[in-house]
C-alpha positions in Angstrom: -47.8 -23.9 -21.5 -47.7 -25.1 -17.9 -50.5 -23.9 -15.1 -48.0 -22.6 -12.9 -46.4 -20.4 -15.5 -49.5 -18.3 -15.2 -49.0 -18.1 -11.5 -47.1 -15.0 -10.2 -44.3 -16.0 -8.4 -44.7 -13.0 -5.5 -48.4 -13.9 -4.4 -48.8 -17.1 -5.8 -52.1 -16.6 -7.3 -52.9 -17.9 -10.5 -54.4 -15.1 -13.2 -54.6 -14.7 -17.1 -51.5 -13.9 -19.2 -53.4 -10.0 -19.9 -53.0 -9.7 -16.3 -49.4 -10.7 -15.6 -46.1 -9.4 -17.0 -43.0 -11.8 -18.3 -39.9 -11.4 -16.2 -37.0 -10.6 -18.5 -33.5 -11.5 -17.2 -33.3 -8.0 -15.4 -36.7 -8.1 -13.7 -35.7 -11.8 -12.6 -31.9 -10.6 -11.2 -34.3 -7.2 -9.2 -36.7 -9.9 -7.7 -34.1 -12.5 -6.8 -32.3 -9.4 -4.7 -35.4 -7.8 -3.4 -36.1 -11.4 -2.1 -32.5 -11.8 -0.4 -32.9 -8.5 1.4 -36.6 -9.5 2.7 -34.9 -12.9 3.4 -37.1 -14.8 0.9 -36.2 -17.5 -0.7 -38.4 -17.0 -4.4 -38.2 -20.1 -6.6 -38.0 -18.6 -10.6 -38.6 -20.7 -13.5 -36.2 -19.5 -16.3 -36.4 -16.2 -18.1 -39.2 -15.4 -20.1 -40.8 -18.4 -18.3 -41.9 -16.1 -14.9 -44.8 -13.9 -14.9 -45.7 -11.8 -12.0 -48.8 -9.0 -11.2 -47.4 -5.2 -12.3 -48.3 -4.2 -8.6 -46.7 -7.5 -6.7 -43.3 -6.5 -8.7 -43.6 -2.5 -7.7 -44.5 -3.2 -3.7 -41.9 -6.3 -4.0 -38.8 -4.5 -5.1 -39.6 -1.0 -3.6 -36.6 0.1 -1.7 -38.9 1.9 0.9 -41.3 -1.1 1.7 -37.8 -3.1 1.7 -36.6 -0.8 4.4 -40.0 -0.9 6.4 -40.3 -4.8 6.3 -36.2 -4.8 7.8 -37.1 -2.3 10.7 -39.8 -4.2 11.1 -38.0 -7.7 11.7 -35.4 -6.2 13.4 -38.0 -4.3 16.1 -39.4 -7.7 17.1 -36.2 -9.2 17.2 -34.8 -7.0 19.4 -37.8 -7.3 21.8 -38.1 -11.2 22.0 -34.2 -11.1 23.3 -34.9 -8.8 25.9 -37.7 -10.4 27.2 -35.8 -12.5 30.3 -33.9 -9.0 31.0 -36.8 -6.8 31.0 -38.6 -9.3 33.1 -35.6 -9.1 35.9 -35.9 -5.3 35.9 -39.7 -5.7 36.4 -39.8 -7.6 39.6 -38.0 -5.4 41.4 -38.1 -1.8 39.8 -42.0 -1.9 39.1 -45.0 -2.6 40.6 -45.8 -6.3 40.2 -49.9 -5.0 39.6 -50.0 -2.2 37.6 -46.2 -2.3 36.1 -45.9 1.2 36.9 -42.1 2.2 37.4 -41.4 2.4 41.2 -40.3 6.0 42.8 -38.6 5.7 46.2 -38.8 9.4 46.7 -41.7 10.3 45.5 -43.8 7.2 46.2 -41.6 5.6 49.4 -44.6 5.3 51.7 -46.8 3.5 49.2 -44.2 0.6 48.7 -44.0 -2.5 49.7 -41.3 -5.5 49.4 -43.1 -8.8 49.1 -41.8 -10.4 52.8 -44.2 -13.8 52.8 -43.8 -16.9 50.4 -48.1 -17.1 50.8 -48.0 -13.9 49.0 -47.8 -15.7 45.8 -50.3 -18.2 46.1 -52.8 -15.9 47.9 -52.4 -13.5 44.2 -52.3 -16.6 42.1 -56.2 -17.5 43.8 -57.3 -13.9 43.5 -56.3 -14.1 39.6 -58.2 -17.0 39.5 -61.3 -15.6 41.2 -60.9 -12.2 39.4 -60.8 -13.8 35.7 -60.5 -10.1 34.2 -57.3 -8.5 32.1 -56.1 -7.4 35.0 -55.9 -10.5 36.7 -54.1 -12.3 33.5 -51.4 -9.4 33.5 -50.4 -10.1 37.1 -50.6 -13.9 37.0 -48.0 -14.0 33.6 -45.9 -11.8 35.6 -45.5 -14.0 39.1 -46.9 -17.7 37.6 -44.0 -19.2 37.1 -41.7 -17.8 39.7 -40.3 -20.6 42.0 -39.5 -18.1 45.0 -40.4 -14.4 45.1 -38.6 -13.7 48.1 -35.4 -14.0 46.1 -36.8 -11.6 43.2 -37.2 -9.0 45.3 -40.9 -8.2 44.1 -42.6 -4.8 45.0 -45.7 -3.3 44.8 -47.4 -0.1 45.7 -50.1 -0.6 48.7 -53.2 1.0 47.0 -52.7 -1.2 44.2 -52.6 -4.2 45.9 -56.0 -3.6 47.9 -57.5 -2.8 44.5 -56.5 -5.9 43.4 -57.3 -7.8 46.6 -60.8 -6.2 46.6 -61.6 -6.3 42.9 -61.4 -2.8 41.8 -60.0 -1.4 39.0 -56.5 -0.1 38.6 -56.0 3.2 40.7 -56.8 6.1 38.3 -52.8 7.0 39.0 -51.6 4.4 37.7 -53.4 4.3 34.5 -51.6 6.5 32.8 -49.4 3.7 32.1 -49.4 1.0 29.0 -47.6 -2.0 30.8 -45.9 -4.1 28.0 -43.8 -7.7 29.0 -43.4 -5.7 32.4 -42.8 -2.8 31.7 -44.6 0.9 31.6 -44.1 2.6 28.9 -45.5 6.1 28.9 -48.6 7.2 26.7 -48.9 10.5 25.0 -50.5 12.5 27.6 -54.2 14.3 26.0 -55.2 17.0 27.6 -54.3 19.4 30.3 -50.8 18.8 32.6 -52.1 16.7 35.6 -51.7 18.9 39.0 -50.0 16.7 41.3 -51.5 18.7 44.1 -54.8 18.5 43.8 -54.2 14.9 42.7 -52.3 14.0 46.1 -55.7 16.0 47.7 -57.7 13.5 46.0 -56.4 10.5 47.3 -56.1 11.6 50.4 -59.9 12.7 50.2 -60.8 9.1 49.1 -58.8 7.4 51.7 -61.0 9.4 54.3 -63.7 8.4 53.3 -63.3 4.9 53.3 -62.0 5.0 56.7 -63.9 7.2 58.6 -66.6 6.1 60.4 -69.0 8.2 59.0 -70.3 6.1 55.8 -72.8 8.1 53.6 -71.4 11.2 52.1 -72.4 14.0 49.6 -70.2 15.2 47.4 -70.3 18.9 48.6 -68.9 17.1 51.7 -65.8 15.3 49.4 -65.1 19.0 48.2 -65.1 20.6 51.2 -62.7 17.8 52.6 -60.3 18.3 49.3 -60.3 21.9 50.0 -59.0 21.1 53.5 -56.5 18.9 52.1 -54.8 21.8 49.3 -56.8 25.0 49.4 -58.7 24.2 46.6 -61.0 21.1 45.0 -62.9 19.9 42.0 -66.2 21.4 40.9 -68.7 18.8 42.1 -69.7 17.3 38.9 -66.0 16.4 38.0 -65.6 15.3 42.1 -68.5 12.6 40.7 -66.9 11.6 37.6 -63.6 11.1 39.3 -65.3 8.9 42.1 -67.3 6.6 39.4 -64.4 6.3 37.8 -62.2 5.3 40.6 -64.6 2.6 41.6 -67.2 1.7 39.1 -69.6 -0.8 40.5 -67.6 -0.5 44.2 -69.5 2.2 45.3 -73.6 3.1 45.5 -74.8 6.6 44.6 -78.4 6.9 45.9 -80.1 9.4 44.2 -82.7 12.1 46.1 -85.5 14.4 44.8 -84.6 17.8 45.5 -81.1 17.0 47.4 -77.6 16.1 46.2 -76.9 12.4 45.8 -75.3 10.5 48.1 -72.7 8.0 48.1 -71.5 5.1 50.3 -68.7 3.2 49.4 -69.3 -0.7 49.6 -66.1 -1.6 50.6 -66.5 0.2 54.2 -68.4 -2.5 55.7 -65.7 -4.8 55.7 -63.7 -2.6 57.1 -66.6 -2.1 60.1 -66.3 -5.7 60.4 -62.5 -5.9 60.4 -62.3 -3.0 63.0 -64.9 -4.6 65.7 -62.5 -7.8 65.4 -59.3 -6.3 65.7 -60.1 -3.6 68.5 -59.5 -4.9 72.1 -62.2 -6.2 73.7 -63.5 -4.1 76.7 -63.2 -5.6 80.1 -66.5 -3.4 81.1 -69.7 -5.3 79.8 -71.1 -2.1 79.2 -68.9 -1.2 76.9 -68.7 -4.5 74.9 -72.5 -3.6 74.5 -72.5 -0.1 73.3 -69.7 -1.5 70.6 -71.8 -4.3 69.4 -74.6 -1.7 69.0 -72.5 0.8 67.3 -71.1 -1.7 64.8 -74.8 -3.0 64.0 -76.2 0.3 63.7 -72.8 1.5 61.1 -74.3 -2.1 59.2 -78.1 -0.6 59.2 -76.9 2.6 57.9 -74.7 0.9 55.0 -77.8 -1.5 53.8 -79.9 1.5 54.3 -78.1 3.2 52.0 -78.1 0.6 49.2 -81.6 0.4 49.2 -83.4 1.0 45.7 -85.3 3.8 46.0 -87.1 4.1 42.9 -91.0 3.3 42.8 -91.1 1.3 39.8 -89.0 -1.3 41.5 -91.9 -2.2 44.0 -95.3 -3.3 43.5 -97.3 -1.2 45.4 -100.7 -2.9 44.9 -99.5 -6.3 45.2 -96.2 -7.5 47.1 -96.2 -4.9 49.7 -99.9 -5.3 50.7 -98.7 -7.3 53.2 -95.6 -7.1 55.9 -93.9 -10.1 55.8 -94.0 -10.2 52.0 -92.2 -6.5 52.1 -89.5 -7.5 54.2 -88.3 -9.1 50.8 -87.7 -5.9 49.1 -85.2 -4.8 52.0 -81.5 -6.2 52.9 -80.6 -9.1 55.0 -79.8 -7.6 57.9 -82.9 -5.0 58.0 -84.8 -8.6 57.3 -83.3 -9.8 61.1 -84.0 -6.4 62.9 -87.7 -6.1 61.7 -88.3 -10.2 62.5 -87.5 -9.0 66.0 -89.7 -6.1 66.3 -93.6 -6.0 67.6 -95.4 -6.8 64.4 -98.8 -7.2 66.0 -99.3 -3.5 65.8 -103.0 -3.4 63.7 -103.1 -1.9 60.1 -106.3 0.5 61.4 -104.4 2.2 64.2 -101.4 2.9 61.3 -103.5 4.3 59.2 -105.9 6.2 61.9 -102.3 7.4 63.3 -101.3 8.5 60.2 -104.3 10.5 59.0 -104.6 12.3 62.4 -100.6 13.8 61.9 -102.1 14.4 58.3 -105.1 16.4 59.5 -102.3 18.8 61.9 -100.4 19.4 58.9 -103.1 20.7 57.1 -104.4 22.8 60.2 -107.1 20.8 60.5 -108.2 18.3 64.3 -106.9 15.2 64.7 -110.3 13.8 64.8 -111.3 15.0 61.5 -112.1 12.6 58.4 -109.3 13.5 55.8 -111.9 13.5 52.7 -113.8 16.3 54.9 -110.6 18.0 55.9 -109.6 17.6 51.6 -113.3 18.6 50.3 -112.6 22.0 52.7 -109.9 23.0 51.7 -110.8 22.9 48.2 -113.9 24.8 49.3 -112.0 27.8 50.5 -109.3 27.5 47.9 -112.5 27.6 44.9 -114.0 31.0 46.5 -110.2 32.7 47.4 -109.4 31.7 43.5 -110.0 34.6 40.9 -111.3 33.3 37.5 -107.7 33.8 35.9 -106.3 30.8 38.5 -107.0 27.7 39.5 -106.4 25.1 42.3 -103.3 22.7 42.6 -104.3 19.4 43.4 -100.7 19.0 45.2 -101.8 21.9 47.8 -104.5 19.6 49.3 -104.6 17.0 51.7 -103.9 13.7 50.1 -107.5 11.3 50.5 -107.6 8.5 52.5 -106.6 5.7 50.3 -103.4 7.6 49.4 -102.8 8.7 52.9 -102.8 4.9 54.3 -100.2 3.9 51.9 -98.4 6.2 52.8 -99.1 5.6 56.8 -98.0 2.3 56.3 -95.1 2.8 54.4 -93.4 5.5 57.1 -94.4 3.2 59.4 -92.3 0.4 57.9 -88.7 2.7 57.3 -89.5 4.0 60.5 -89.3 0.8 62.6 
């Protein structure tokens, strides 16, 4: 008998007779319908010359799995024709960067029509730059559109700065599974969403990014919610919402003993934009204090950013010297310190030091710190009753510590 009369006609995998079952004139007429239906086209040798596996036959002619595989075909049919429709509804009735469906009554402020043809190519070099999901969502949406004026495009302001300042979507407007253009809705997990709170939110983040002020706590983000609606989120879900709005956009410096605190990384361009755009003062005076202002909101930003854990800096080694621990701080503390006196000796910082130390610890300015230590432990030893003993951490630190430490408060302070 022929090789391919061992082959089973559905699957096309050869096998053993044991393991295949002869088509009878019935089981060949089931199969040749099955196969119309499925819009195969099954080539049968004669009857009682066709074999096919027990379980090919059962899943092939199954009038349930028949019905699946049609829904199925007719599903994606129906989506590649609307494609070019869905894709006119989209420039105009969602947001070209998150797909989100537009609401002019609910959302009429946060619009915007696209007015400028260098819209387009200014997006198109953002994509580019960008390289992330995001980025190839938007660029298949406005790529091969010859002139967006005539679209209609729109787009909802906070997304676009998002975009423009690669962010992340707006945690609004995440809610939302865009598909060839359009939103589609997702199940929603969890508790309703309060609008209210969620309006306070935004408004709360929006605040912070302009105001001048750029270092904030997030006790300070609640209280400014509360001032918003009446009411805010506790301050560990205030966090969560924050690093999830922003990710890597914002620094949370972390303190021993006090809340954290955050500065958003985007403000400095806005310092920078604002000293540009504001009129220039007539009065040189006041062109000075401005200039001062500006640099010192820069200071305070870097400030912030710096890396304050210990293990990042090698005490013993690359900050023995000044100039080599200028490289642990940010450019533009670099500039302000290369300006200041650095002639100032290492012996009157650390003499100047252990004579504040010494007041601290009731002691004369003149005293040796060692002495002023070794006494205090004295008088601690005969105050102690046998059942306590004596902290290290309530003494004077010694001299070695205490000029480290001179020299290092010495260097944040100037």
């Amino acid at each position: 008998m022929a090789a391919d009369i061992f082959k089973c006609v559905i699957c096309n995998l050869s096998d053993c007779e044991e393991n295949l079952t002869k088509l009878t004139k019935k089981g060949c007429d089931s199969i040749k319908i099955s196969g119309e239906a499925r819009g195969d086209n099954l080539k049968l040798n004669n009857c009682g010359e066709s074999f096919v596996h027990a379980n090919c036959r059962k899943n092939y002619v199954s009038k349930h799995k028949i019905a699946q595989f049609q829904k199925k075909q007719q599903s994606s049919t129906t989506t590649t024709d609307c494609d070019s429709d869905r894709s006119r509804i989209t420039l105009n009735q969602h947001c070209v960067f998150c797909g989100f469906k537009l609401s002019l009554n609910k959302d009429k402020e946060n619009i915007c029509v696209i007015k400028t043809t260098a819209f387009q190519e200014s997006i198109v070099k953002i994509c580019h730059e960008r390289n992330d999901e995001w980025a190839t969502e938007v660029l298949s949406k406005i790529e091969g559109i010859v002139d967006c004026l005539a679209t209609g495009m729109k787009y909802h302001i906070n997304c676009s700065i998002n975009f423009r300042k690669k962010k992340q979507k707006p945690l609004i407007y995440t809610s939302m599974s865009v598909e060839h253009g359009i939103g589609i809705k997702r199940k929603s997990v969890g508790n309703p969403v309060n609008e209210e709170l969620l309006s306070a939110f935004n408004k709360t983040l929006q605040l912070c990014e302009e105001k001048e002020k750029e270092l904030f706590t997030i006790s300070e983000m609640c209280k400014t919610m509360t001032s918003f609606c009446g009411e805010s989120y506790s301050k560990v879900y205030m966090k969560k919402k924050v690093m999830e709005r922003y990710g890597n956009g914002i620094t949370i410096t972390t303190r021993v003993g006090e809340e954290d605190l955050i500065s958003f990384s985007s403000s400095i361009q806005h310092i920078v934009e604002a000293f540009y755009s504001q009129q220039c003062p007539s009065n040189f005076e006041e062109k000075k204090i401005g200039i001062l202002k500006t640099a010192a909101k820069i200071l305070l930003h870097d400030i912030g950013k710096i890396e304050t854990n210990k293990d990042n800096y090698d005490i013993f080694g690359k900050l023995s010297s000044y100039e080599e621990a200028l490289c642990f701080v940010p450019v533009s503390l670099q500039i302000f310190c290369s300006t200041h006196n650095k002639n100032c000796m290492k012996n009157e910082i650390d003499a100047a030091g252990e004579s504040a130390m010494n007041v601290v610890y009731c002691g004369s300015p003149s005293d040796n710190i060692d002495s002023l230590r070794y006494q205090k432990f004295t008088e601690k030893v005969l105050a102690a009753s046998l059942s306590t003993s004596v902290n290290p951490e309530d003494l004077p630190p010694t001299s070695a510590a205490m000029k480290f430490h001179s020299r290092r408060t010495y260097f944040q302070v100037i």
